[in-house]
N, C-alpha and C positions, 0 to 999 in steps of 0.2 A: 349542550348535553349536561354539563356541571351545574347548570340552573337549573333545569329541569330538575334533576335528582335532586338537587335542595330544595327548591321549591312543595314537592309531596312530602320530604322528611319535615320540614318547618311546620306543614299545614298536618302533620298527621291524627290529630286530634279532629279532623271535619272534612278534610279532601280527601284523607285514603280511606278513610270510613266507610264516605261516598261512593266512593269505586266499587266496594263493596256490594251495593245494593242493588237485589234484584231488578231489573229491568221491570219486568213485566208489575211490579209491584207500584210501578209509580206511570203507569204505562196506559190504566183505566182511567178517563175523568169523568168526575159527576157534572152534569148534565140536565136541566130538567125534566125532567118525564111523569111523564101522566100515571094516575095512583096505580098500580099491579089490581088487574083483575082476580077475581079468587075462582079458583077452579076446583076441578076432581084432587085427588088426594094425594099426597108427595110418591106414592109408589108408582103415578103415570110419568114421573119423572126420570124413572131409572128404566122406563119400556125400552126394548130392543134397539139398538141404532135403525135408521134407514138404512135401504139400496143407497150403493156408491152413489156419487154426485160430484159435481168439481171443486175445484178449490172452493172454501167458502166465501161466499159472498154475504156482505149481511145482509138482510131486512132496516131499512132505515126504522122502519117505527118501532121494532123491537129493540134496537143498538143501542138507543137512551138509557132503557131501564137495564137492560144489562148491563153497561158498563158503570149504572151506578151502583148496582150489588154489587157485581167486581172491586170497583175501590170499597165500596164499604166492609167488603169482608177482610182489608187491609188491618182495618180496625177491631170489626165484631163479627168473625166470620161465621159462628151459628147464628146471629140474625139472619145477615147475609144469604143464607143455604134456607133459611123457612122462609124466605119472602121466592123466593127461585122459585121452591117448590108448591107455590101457588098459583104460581103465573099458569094459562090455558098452551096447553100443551098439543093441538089442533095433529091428531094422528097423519091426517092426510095431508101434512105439511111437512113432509121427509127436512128440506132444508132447517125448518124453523127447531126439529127437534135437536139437529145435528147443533147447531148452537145453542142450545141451552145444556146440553152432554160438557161442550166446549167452557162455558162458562162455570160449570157446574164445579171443572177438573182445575180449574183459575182460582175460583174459592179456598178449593182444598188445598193447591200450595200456597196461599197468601196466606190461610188458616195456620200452617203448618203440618196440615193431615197429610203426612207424605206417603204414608201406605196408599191410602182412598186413591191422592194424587197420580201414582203409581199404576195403580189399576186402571183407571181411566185411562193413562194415556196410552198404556198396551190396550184398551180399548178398540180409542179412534183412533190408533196405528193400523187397525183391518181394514179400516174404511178410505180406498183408492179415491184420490184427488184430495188428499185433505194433506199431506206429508209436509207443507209450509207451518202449516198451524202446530201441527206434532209437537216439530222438533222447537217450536219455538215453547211449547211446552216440555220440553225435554230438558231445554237450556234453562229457563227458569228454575223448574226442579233441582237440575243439578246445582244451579250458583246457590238457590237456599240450603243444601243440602254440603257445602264446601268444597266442590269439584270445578272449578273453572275455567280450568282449562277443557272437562269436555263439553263443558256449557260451551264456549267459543267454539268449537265444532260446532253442537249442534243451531248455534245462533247463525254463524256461515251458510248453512242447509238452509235454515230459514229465509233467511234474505236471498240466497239464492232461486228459492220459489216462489217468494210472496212476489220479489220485483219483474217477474210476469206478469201480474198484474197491473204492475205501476211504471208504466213505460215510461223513460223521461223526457221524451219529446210528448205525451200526451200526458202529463203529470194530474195536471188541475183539472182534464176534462175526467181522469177515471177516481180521482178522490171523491169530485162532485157524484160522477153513477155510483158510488161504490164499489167499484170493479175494486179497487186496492185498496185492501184491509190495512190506511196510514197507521194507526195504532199497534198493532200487530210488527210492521215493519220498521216504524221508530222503537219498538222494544228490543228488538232482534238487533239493530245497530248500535244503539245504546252498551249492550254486551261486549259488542266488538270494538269501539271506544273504550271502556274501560281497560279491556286487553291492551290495545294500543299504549295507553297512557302508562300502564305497569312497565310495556316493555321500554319507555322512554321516547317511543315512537310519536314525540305532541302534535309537529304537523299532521302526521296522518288521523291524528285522533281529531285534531280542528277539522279536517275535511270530512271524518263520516259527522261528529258532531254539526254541522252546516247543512249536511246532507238532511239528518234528523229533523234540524228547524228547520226548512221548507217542506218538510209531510206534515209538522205542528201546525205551520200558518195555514197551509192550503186546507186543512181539516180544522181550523179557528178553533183548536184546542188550548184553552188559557191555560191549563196547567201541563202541558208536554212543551208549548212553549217556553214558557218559566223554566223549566228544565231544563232544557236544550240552551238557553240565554244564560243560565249560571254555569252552565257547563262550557262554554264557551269562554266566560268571565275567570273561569281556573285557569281556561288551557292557555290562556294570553297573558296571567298572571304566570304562569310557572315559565313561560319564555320571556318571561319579562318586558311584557308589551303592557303595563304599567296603563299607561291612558286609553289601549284598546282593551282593557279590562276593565277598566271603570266604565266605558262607553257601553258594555256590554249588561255589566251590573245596572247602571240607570233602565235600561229596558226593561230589565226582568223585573225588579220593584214596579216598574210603570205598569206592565202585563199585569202585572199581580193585584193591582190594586182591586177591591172590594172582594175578594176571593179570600176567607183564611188559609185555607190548605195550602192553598196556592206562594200565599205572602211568608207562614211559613218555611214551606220550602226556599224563598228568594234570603230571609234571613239567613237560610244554614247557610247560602252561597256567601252573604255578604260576611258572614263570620270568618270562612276560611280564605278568602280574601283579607281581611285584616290581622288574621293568623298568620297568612305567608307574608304579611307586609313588617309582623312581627309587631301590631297593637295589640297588647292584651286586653286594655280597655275597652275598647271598640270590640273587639271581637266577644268579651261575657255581655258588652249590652243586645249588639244582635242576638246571642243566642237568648237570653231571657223576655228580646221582642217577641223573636220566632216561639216561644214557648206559650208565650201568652197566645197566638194566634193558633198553636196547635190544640190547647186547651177549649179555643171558643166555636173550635170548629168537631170538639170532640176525636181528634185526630192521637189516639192514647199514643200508636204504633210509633207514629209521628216526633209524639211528645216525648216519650224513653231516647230516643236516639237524639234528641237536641241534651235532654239529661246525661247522655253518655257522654256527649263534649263537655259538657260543661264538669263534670270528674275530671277530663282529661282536662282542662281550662284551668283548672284550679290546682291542680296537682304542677302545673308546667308555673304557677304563680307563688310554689314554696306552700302551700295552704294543704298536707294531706289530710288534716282531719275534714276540712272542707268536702274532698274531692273522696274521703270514703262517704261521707253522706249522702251525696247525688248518685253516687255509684249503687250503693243499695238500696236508694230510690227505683233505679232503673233495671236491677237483676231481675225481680221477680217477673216482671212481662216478658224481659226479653227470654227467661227461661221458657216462659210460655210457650211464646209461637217460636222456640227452636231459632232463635237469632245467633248464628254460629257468630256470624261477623261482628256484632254488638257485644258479644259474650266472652270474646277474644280481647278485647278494647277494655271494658267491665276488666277481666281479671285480671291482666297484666296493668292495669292502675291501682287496684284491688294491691297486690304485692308490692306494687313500689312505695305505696302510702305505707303500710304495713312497716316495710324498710328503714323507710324513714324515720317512722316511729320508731324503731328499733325492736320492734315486733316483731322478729326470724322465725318464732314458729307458726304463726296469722298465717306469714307472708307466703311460707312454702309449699302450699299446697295452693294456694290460687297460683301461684308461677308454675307449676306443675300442670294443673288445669290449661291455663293459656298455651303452655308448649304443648300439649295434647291435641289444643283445636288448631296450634299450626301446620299439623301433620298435611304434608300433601299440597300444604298452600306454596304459593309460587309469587307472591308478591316482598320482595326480597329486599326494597328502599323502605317497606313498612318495617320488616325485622331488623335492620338496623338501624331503626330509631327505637325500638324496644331495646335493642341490646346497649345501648349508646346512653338510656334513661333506666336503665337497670345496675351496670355500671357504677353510673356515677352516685348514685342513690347509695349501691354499697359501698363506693369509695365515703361520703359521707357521714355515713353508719357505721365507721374504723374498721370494717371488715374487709382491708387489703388484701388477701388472699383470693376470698371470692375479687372482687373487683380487677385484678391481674387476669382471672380466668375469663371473667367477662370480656376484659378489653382487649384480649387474644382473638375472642371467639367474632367481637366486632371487627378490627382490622382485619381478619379473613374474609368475611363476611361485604367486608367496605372493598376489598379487592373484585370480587366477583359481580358487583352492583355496577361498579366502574365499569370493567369487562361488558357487561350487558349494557349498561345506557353507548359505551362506544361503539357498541354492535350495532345499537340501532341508529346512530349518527352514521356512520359510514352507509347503512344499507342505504339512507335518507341521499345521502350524497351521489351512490350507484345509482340511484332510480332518474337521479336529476342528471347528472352524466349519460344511463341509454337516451333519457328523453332527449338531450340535445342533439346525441347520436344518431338515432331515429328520425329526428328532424331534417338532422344532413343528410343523410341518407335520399327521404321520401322527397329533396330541395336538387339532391344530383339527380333523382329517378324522374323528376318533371321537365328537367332541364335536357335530358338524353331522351325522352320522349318528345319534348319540344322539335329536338334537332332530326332524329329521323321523321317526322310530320316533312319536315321543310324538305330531307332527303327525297320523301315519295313524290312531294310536289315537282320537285326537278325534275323528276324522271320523265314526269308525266311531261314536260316540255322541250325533252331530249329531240326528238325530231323537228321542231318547229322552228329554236333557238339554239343551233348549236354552241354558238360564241357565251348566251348566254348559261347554260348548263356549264359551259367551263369556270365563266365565273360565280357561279352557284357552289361548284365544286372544290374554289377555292376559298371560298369562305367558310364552308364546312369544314376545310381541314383548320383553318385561322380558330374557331370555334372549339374545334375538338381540342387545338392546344392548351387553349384558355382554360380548359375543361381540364386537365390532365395536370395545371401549373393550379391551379385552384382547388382542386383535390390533393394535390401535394401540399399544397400551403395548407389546407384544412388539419390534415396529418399532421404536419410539425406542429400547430395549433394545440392537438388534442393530445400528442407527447408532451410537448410544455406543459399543459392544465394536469398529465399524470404524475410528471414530476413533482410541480406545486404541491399539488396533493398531497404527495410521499412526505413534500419539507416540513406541511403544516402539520401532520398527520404526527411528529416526534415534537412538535413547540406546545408549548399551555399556550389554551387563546386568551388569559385572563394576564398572565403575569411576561408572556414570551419566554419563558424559562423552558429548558428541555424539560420534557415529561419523560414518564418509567417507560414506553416503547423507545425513546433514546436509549434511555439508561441500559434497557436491554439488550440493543442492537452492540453500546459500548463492552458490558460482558459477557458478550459472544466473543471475544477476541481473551478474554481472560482463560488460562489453563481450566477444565473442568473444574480436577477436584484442591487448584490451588488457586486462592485468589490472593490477590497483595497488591497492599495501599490502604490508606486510610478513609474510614466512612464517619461521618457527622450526621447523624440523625436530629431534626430542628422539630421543633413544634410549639405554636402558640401559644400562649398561656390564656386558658380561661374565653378561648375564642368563642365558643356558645354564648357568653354571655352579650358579648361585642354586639355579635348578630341580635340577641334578645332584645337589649338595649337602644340599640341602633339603629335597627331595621339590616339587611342583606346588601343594601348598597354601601351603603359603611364599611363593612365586612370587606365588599371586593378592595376597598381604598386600601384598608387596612394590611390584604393579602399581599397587594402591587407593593405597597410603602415596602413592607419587610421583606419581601421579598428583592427590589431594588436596595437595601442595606444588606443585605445578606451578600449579594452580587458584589459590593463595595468592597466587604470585609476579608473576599476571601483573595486569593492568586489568581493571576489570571490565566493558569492551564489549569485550576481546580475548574470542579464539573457542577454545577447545581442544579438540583434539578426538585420540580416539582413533583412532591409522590402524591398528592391526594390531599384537598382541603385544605387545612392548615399546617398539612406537612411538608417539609423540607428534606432534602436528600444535599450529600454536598461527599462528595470522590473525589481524595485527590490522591492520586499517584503516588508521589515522592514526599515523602515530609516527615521528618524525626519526631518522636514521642514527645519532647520538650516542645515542640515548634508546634505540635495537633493542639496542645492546651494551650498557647499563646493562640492561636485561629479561633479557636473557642471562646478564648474571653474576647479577643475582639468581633466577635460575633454577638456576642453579648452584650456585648457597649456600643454596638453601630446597631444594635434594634431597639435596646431597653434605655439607650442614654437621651434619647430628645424622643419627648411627645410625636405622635401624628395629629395631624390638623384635620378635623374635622366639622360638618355644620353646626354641630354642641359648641365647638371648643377644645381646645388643648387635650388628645387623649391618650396617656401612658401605656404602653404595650409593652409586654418583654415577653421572653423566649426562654423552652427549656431544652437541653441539648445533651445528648448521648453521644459519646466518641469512642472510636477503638483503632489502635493498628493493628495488620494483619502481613502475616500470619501471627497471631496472637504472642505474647511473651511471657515467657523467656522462653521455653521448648521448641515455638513457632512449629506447632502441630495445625497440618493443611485443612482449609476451610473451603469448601462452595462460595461463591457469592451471596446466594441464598439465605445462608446461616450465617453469613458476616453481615448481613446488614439484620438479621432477626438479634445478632450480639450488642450490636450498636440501639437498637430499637430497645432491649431488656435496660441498656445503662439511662435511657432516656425515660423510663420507667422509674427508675428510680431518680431521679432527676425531679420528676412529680412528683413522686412518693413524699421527697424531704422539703418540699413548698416550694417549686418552682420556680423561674429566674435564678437559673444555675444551670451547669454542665458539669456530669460526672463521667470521667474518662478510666477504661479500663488502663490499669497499668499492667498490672501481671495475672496469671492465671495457672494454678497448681495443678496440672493434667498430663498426664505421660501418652492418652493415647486419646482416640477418637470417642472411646466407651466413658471416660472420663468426663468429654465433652458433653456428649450428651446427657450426663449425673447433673453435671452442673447447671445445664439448660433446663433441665426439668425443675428443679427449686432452685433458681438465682439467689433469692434472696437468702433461702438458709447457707448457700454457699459463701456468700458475702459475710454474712455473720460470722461463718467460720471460720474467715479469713481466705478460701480457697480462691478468690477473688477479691482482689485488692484494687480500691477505686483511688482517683483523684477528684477534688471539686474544684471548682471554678467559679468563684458567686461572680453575679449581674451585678447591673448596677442598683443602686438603692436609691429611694424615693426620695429627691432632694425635701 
């Protein structure tokens, strides 16, 4: 689960991007087809719908040239819409006209014409047997439109009706009739994968993902394959299946080969692939291959959103003036066709460059913009990497006030991400738990039908063999025991496995340290509104870079090293525990104000005083540390847990603030009541200055 979430935060300049994009936009391949006849005049285009008819079925010979105006109006959607409108329009071909209405309504959201698109689909929402197609027109609209979550609805609907057509015991015979609209159906899943992946849900998302690429292959679709192969090459990347990602990536380059659009799109994969691996180099040359290929293939749409990484590419390389240049490269089209997702990306890069530069009034109206188009959005590992590169921008821009309000609003922010990817571990774990359950079940239900079979058969020789029906009858009951000692033993089985669960369920799987469901279980035994004992709040110094640097496997080394020195330095009834990341928690019960700052600095000297070893080499690490006892002093006015550890969090604040490898412990606090407390909470820092809080330091160790 912890990979997962870092893995989209790492790659968020090309893999949440990607999430982004509408299904149905990359959903049409071109195809060759024979030149568009010219007909009567674009108003036979917009004649009445037909009489009902059933689901759509295509026309093989018409399905070429549409689905290459469909992609092309990806690009140039009024070409797109006057080539349509020439095509023979054959009145007494009720089906034939029914898709080209269909494709007509594809153009206008890939266009951005969302009214046109709009009307259309209340359309051919009158026309009974067509509601698969609808709503996978519905879902499209909506994800361009920034509503995703009712696009997943209506993507659900969709799949739900198309895969009547596409049975899966007769898969390849009804792609080959056309009976299943594969195109249609892989767009519709595509949706629902990306939902999956937002929620943290990756296995599930590798399984509709796989589902996708076999509608790709059996409809020898080169470029939905390619997609479904990079999309694949993320989801094993962010679980960190390392060689089943790259096994993945070589296919889709290979698929791709003599196809630009196609080769393209396999770059933007191979970039966020070297984004989550944390190469920067590798990653700006694929996207300037892939640029080149969206260029030769005329792919403009294509080309702005490789331009969009690469702002984000260059900004994440220290390079803002770079990263505004590409960036206002890429605004004007995506303003175009209404690219909410591209425009999102664009302005909150837009503002951090600006920041950096020290540009505050630039910056504040594109960050205003950006929080405008997140309205409603629900992708929540994306917003805390915005808040996280926002931040630290303004912590480098001296504007610490902002930057404290930022990194408030992230550590919130970074709690309820956690909460959601653990949601969807656990749901992962339940499904896998009924499925064994259900197995044993449906393994007793054969074996208790096995045994009355045998019962009937005895019956049946009850008069012939009396001696032997006796012993018939004792062997059924010898059976039924076995049956009864075996289903008991299964039970004790599946209480163990729920226990297990419970122990794993409070350990980090990375460090074995208790995690915050520990920690919480531990202050539930604490008095509500009085808590007491000492909290040490830890955190890494300058860990982003580790990771940048290093790549994420270094990172974990790095996490385990300190985390085992941390372990060392403190007592052993103190509590450590991991809160998130590169944070540390450390509770210890009993322990005098003089004795919390001696913990402190040997905390300090057991992480910052010898190197970690790493594949580079020799690599220095230190830690900054927040401490406080509670109930606070000298008044010792009562505290939640809650707000003793947000106390301990503020001193470790300032711990960073003054450069890091250090620990600043509260000593005293000038507050008569609870109203006090909260004065002080709200501006620590000017309270500090006033003296109303009085710190101690603890410097690290220094750089031999």
């Amino acid at each position: 689960m912890r990979r997962a979430v870092q893995a989209c935060l790492r790659a968020r300049q090309l893999a949440c991007a990607l999430l982004l994009w509408p299904a149905a936009l990359l959903a049409a391949v071109p195809e060759p087809a024979s030149a568009p006849g010219v007909s009567s005049s674009a108003n036979q285009a917009s004649a009445a719908l037909p009489q009902p008819v059933a689901e759509l079925r295509l026309e093989p010979a018409l399905e070429a040239q549409l689905l290459r105006l469909v992609w092309r109006a990806y690009d140039r959607p009024e070409e797109a819409l006057r080539t349509l409108q020439l095509l023979p329009q054959e009145p007494d071909n009720p089906r034939r006209a029914l898709q080209l209405r269909f494709a007509e309504a594809r153009i206008a959201v890939f266009g951005g014409n969302f009214a046109k698109a709009q009307a259309l689909v209340t359309e051919l929402a009158a026309v009974p047997g067509f509601s698969g197609h609808v709503a996978l027109l519905r879902a499209e609209l909506l994800e361009r439109q920034g509503q995703p979550e009712q696009a997943v609805e209506f993507a659900q609907m969709a799949v739900t009706t198309l895969e009547r057509g596409c049975p899966a015991d007769d898969l390849r015979a009804s792609v080959a009739s056309s009976a299943c609209d594969f195109r249609a159906m892989w767009a519709a899943l595509r949706i629902l994968q990306r939902k999956q992946n937002q929620q943290g849900a990756l296995p599930f998302a590798e399984a509709t993902e796989m589902r996708a690429l076999a509608l790709a292959e059996l409809g020898d679709s080169t470029l939905l394959r390619v997609l479904s192969l990079g999309g694949l090459a993320r989801n094993s990347q962010a679980q960190q299946q390392v060689a089943a990602a790259r096994r993945w990536m070589v296919r889709a380059l290979q698929t791709a080969q003599g196809d630009p659009v196609a080769m393209a799109h396999a770059k933007i994969y191979e970039s966020s692939l070297a984004a989550q691996q944390g190469d920067a180099k590798l990653q700006l040359q694929a996207l300037e291959e892939g640029l080149a290929f969206a260029q030769q293939a005329d792919a403009v749409r294509v080309a702005t959103r490789i331009q969009v990484s690469m702002a984000d590419n260059y900004l994440h390389r220290g390079q803002p003036e770079l990263a505004l240049k590409w960036a206002y490269e890429a605004l004007p089209l995506t303003l175009q066709f209404q690219d909410l997702a591209a425009e999102r990306s664009l302005r909150h890069n837009l503002g951090v460059a600006y920041i950096l530069l020290r540009k505050f009034d630039q910056a504040r109206p594109q960050m205003a913009r950006a929080e405008a188009l997140r309205q409603g959005q629900t992708d929540q590992g994306l917003r805390l990497v915005e808040l996280r590169e926002e931040g630290e921008a303004w912590a480098a821009a001296g504007q610490a006030k902002k930057a404290i309000e930022v990194y408030h609003a992230e550590r919130k922010l970074n709690t309820e991400v956690h909460a959601i990817y653990r949601a969807a571990a656990l749901k992962q774990l339940q499904v896998k738990y009924d499925s064994e359950r259900k197995q044993s079940e449906l393994d007793l239900l054969a074996r208790d039908s096995a045994l009355k079979d045998r019962q009937l058969d005895n019956r049946s020789l009850v008069t012939q063999v009396g001696v032997a029906v006796a012993a018939l009858l004792m062997l059924s009951l010898m059976l039924t025991t076995v049956m009864v000692r075996r289903v008991r033993a299964a039970n004790k089985r599946l209480k163990a496995n729920e226990a297990l669960l419970r122990a794993q369920s409070e350990r980090d799987p990375l460090t074995d340290l208790a995690n915050r469901r520990h920690f919480l279980g531990v202050m539930a035994s604490q008095p509500d509104e009085r808590f007491s004992g000492a909290l040490l709040m830890i955190d890494i110094d300058h860990f982003k870079h580790v990771n940048d640097e290093h790549g994420h496997a270094v990172g974990d080394v790095v996490i385990c090293e300190v985390a085992k020195r941390i372990s060392h330095a403190v007592r052993q009834d103190d509590l450590v525990v991991r809160w998130g990341g590169e944070e540390f928690l450390i509770y210890a019960a009993d322990v005098t104000l003089e004795r919390l700052g001696q913990l402190a600095e040997r905390i300090l000297q057991s992480v910052g005083g010898s190197p970690i070893n790493v594949p580079k080499g020799p690599l220095r690490v230190t830690a900054s540390i927040g401490f406080a006892q509670f109930p606070l002093p000298p008044t010792g006015l009562a505290l939640h847990w809650e707000q003793a550890v947000n106390w301990a969090d503020m001193a470790l604040y300032c711990a960073k603030a003054k450069g890091r490898n250090r620990a600043m412990g509260i000593q005293s606090v000038l507050a008569e009541d609870s109203k006090d407390l909260s004065q002080i909470e709200a501006d620590f820092d000017a309270a500090c200055s006033a003296a109303r809080v009085r710190l101690s330091e603890v410097r690290g160790p220094q750089a031999g």
